[in-house]
C-alpha positions as CSV (number, residue, x, y, z in Angstrom):
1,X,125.2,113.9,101.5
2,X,128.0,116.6,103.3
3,X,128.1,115.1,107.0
4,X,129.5,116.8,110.4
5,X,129.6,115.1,113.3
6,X,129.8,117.2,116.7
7,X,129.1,117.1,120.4
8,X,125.5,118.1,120.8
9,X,126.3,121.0,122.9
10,X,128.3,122.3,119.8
11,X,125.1,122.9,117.2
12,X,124.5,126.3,116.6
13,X,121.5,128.1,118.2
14,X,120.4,128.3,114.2
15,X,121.3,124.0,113.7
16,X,119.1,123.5,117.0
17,X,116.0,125.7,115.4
18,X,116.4,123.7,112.2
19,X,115.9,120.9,113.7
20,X,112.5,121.7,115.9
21,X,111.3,123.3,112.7
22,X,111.8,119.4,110.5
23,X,110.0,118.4,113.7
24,X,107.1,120.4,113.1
25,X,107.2,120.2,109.0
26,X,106.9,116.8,109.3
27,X,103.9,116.5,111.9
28,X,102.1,118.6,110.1
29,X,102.6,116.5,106.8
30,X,100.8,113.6,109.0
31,X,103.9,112.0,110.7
32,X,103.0,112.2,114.2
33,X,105.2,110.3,115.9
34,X,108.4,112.9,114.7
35,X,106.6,115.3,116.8
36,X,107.4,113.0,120.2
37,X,110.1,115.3,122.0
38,X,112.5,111.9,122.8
39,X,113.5,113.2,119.2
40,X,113.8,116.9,120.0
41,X,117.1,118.2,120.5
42,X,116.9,119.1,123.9
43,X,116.6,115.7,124.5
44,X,119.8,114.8,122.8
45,X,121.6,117.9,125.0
46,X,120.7,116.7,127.7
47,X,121.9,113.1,127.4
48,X,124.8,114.8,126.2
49,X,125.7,116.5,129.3
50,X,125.8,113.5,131.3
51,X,127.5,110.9,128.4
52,X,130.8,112.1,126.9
53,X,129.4,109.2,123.9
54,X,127.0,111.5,122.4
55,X,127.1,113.2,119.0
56,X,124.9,114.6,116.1
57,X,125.2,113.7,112.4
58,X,124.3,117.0,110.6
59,X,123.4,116.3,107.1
60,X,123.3,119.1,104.2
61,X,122.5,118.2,101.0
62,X,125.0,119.5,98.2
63,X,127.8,121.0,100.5
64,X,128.1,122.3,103.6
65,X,127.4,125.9,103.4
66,X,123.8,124.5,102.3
67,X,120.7,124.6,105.0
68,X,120.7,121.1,107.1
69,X,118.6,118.4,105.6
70,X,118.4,115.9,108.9
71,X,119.9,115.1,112.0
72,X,120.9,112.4,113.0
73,X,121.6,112.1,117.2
74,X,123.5,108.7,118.3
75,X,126.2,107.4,121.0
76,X,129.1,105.5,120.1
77,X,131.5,103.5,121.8
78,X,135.4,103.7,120.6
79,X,135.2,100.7,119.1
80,X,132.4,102.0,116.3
81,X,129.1,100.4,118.0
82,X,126.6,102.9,118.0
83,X,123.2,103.3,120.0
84,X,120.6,105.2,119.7
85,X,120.4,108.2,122.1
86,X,119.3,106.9,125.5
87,X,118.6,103.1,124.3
88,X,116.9,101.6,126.9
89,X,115.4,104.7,128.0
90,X,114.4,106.9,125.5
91,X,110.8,105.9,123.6
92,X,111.4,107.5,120.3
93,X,114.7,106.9,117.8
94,X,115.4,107.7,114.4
95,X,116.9,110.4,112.2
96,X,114.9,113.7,112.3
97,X,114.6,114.9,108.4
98,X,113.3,117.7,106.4
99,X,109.8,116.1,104.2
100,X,111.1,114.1,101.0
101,X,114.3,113.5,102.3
102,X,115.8,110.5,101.4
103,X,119.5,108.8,102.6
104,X,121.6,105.6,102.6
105,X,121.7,104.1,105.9
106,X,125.2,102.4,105.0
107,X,126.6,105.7,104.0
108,X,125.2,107.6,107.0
109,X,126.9,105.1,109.0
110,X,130.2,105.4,107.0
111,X,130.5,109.0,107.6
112,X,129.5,108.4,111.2
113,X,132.8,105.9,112.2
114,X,129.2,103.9,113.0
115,X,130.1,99.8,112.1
116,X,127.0,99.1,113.6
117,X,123.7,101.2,114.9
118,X,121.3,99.6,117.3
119,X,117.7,100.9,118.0
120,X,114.7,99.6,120.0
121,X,112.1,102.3,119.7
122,X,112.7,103.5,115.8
123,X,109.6,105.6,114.9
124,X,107.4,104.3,111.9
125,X,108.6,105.6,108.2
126,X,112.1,105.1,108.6
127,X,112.5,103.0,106.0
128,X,116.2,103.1,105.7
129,X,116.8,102.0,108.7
130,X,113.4,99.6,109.0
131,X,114.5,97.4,106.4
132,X,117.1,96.2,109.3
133,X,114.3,96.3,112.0
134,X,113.8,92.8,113.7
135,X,110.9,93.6,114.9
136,X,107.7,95.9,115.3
137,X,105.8,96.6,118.5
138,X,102.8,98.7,119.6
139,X,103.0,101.6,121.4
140,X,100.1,102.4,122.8
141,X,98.4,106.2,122.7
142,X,95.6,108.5,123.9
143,X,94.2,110.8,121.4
144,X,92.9,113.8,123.1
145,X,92.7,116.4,120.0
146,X,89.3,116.1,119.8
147,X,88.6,116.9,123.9
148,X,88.6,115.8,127.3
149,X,85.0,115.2,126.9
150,X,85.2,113.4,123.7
151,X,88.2,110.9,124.9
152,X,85.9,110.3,128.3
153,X,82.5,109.7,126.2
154,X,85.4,107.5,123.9
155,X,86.9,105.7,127.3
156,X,83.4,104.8,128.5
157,X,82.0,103.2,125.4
158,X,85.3,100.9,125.0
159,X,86.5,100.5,128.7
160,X,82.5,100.9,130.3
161,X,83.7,98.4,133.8
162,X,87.6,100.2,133.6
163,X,86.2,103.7,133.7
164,X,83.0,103.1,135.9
165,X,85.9,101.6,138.3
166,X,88.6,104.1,138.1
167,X,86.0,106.9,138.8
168,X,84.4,105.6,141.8
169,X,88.0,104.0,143.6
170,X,88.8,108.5,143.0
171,X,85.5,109.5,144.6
172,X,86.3,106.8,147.7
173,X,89.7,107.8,148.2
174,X,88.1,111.6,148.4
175,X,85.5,110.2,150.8
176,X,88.3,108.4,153.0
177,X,91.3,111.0,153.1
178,X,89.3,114.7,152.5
179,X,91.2,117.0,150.2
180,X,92.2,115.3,146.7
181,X,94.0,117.6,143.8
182,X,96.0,117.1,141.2
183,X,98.7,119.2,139.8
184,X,100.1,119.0,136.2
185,X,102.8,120.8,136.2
186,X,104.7,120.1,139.3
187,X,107.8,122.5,140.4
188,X,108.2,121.2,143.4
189,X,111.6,119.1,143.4
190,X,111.2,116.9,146.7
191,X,108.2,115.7,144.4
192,X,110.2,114.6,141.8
193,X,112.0,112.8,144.7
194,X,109.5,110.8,145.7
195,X,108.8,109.5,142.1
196,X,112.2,107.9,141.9
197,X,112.3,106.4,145.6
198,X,109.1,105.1,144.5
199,X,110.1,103.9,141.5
200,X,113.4,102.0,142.4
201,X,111.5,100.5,145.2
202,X,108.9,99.4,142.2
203,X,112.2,97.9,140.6
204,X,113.3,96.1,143.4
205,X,109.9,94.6,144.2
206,X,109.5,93.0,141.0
207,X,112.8,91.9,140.3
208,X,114.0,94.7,137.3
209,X,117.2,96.7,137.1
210,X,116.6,99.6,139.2
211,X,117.3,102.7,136.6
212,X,117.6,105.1,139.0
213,X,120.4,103.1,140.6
214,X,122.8,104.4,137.1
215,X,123.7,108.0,138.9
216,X,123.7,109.3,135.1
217,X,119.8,108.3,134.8
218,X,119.2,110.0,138.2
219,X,121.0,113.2,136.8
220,X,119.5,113.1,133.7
221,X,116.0,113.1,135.2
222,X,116.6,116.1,137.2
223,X,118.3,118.1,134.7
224,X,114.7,117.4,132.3
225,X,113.1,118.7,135.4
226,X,114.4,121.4,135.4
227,X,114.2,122.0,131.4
228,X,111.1,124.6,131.1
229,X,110.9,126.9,128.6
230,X,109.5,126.5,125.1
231,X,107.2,123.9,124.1
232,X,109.9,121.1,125.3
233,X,109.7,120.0,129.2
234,X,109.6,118.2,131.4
235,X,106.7,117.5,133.2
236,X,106.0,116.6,136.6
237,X,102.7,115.8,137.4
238,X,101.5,114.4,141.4
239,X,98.5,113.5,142.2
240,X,98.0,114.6,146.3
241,X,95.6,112.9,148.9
242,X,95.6,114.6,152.7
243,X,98.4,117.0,151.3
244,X,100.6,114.1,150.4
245,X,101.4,113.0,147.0
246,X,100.0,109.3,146.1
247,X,100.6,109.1,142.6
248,X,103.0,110.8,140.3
249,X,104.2,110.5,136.8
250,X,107.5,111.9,135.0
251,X,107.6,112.6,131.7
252,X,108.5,114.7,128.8
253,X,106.3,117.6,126.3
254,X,106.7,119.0,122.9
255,X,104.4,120.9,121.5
256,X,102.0,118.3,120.6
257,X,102.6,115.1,122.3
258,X,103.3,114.2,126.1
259,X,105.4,111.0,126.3
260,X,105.0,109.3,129.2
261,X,107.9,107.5,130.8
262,X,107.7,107.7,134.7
263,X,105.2,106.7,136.5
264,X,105.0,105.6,140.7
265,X,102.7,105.8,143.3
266,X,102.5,105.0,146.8
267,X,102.1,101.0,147.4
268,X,99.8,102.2,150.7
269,X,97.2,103.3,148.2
270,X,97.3,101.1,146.0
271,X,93.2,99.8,146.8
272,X,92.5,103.0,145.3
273,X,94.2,102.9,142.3
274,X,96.0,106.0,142.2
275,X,98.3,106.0,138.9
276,X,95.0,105.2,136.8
277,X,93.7,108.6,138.4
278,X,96.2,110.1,137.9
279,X,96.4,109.3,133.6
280,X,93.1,110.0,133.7
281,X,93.8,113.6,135.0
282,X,96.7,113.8,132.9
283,X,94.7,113.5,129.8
284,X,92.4,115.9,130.5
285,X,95.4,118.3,131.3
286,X,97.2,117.5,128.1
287,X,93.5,118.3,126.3
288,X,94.0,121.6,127.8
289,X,97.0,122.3,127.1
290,X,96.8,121.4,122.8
291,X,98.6,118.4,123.2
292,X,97.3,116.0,120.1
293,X,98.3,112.8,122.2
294,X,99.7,111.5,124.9
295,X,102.5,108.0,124.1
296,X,102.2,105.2,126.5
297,X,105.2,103.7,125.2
298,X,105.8,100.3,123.7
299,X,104.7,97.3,125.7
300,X,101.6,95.4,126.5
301,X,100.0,96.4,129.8
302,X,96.4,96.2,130.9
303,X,95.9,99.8,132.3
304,X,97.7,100.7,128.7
305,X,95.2,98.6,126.9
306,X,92.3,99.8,128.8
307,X,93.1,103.8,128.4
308,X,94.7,103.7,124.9
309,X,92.6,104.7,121.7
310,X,95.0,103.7,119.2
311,X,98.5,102.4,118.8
312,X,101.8,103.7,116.9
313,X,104.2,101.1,115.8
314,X,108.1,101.1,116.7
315,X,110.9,98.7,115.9
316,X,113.8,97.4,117.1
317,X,117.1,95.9,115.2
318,X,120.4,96.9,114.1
319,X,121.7,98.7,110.9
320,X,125.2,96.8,110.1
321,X,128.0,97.1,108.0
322,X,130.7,94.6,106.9
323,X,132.6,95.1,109.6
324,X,134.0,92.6,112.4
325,X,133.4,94.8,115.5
326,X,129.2,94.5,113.7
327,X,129.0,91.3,113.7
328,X,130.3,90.6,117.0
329,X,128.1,93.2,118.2
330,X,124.9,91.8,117.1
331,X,125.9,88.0,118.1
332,X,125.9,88.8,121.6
333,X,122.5,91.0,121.6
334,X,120.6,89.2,119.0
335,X,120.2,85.9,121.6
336,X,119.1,88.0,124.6
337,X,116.5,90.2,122.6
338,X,115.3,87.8,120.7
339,X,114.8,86.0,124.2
340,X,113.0,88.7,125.8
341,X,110.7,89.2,123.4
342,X,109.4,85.6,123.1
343,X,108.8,86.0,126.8
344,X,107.0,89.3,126.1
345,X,105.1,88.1,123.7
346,X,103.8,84.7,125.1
347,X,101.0,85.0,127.9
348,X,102.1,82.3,130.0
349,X,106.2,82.5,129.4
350,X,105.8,86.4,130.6
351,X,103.6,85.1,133.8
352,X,106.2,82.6,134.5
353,X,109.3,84.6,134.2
354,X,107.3,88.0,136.3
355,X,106.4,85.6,139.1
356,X,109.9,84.6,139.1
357,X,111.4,88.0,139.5
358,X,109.0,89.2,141.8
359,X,110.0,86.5,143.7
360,X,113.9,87.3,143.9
361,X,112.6,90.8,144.6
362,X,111.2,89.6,147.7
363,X,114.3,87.9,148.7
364,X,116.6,90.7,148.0
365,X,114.5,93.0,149.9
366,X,114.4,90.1,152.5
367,X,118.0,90.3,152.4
368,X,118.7,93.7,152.3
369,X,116.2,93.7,155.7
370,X,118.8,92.1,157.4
């Protein structure tokens, strides 16, 4: 393998098209989840203008005047630890490759300065990098290829009480506040306010990290908004009720799948329902639009459960070299993962530990009262 490493913003308007085309190669060759635009480059770019940490691994295969084979996008610290772009944010990892290609996930690291690589949402097939994968999780997904129609007549054979619900809580809350619309594609940026007002307040109440408190997330956000041409965007989409939005979701499009990533609403409707609504309108939007699927992203929830007709699988684990600054790295994450997922993964030990930080929640919102 011949690999360069630059800043994202340095690839060539002809590196960047590359790149979406192995995107598309590879989807059509049956590997859906390469298509999810966390791994586009626009993605990567734009993470890049708000991190100095980014870079992209171009790999050519038998010199570097040759045609790029894969790209490989990745932040690293000074020290050699590298992350996968957007780690705790982004949905989708991995290296993006032309079909067939093969590499060496030690050497790929080598001729990255990388001593270590950490990933939590790898995408399936990977198998370099899997073989170092800790673990695998679901990621939930709605299929809509086959229709709007098809994934409703789909929803209420295998969620008959969800749907029957969901559909009568949207005719009440037409009945009880007049005009009700939903738009998909939302320019509108006070709108795109709301969602993250919404959403810290969502972090606060139930004890998380507020992202949106990290002024580079908040930055980031707004610059995808404002990312719209070509089949990768952002898209805003805001469910309204008496001319005020009550739901809204934030997420990002290729040309085939809409990842979702995030979504508020307004705690004052929440007898209605409103976010379910809203998916439901988003899937029949994304139908229309010739998106194949639309990624609920890993995690066990029960409206994912209920709207979900399949799942995709992603892992999360390091790739490591013989190196010092490796090992240290992974002794000080390995406890805390491993931790979080036995919590995740345990009914009771999740209900425990979410009462508990709802509970501090209330007390810092208490406190902050005062």
């Amino acid at each position: 393998m011949d690999v360069s490493v630059h800043p994202p913003e340095e690839l060539t308007a002809a590196e960047r098209t590359a790149w979406t085309t192995m995107q598309a190669k590879t989807y059509s060759e049956g590997r859906s989840e390469m298509a999810n635009p966390f791994l586009a480059p626009e993605f990567t770019r734009a993470v890049g203008r708000h991190r100095r940490d980014v870079r992209v691994a171009v790999v050519r295969d038998g010199g570097p005047h040759h045609e790029p084979v894969a790209f490989f996008p990745y932040q690293r610290t000074h020290t050699g630890v590298g992350r996968a772009v957007g780690l705790g944010l982004s949905d989708c990892q991995g290296l993006v490759h032309a079909p067939g290609f093969h590499w060496d996930a030690q050497e790929l690291l080598t001729a990255c300065g990388l001593a270590v690589w950490e990933f939590d949402h790898l995408a399936a097939g990977q198998q370099p990098f899997e073989q170092s994968a800790t673990g695998v999780f679901a990621s939930p997904v709605i299929d809509v290829q086959e229709g709007w129609e098809e994934y409703l007549s789909l929803l209420r054979e295998q969620s008959p009480k969800f749907t029957r619900t969901t559909l009568a809580k949207e005719r009440k809350l037409l009945r009880n506040h007049g005009d009700v619309r939903y738009v998909h594609d939302e320019r509108d940026p006070r709108a795109l306010r709301t969602v993250m007002e919404w959403k810290s307040a969502q972090y606060r109440r139930t004890g998380r990290s507020d992202r949106f408190a990290q002024r580079w997330i908040r930055q980031l956000v707004q610059d995808l908004f404002h990312h719209h041409s070509g089949p990768f965007a952002g898209i805003l989409s805001v469910l309204y009720a008496d001319g005020a939005p009550v739901a809204a979701h934030f997420g990002l499009r290729s040309d085939k799948v809409l990842a979702c990533w995030f979504p508020a609403y307004d705690p004052d409707y929440s007898r209605y329902s409103p976010g379910l609504i809203l998916h439901l309108h988003m899937a029949e939007a994304a139908a229309a639009d010739g998106i194949a699927y639309l990624d609920l992203g890993r995690g066990r929830k029960e409206y994912k459960d209920s709207l979900k007709t399949g799942e995709l699988n992603v892992s999360e684990g390091w790739v490591i070299r013989r190196h010092p600054v490796a090992v240290a790295h992974r002794a000080r994450r390995a406890p805390v993962r491993a931790l979080r997922n036995t919590v995740v993964s345990h009914p009771q030990l999740f209900e425990r530990a979410d009462r508990l930080l709802k509970g501090m929640g209330r007390l810092r919102e208490r406190g902050g009262a005062r």
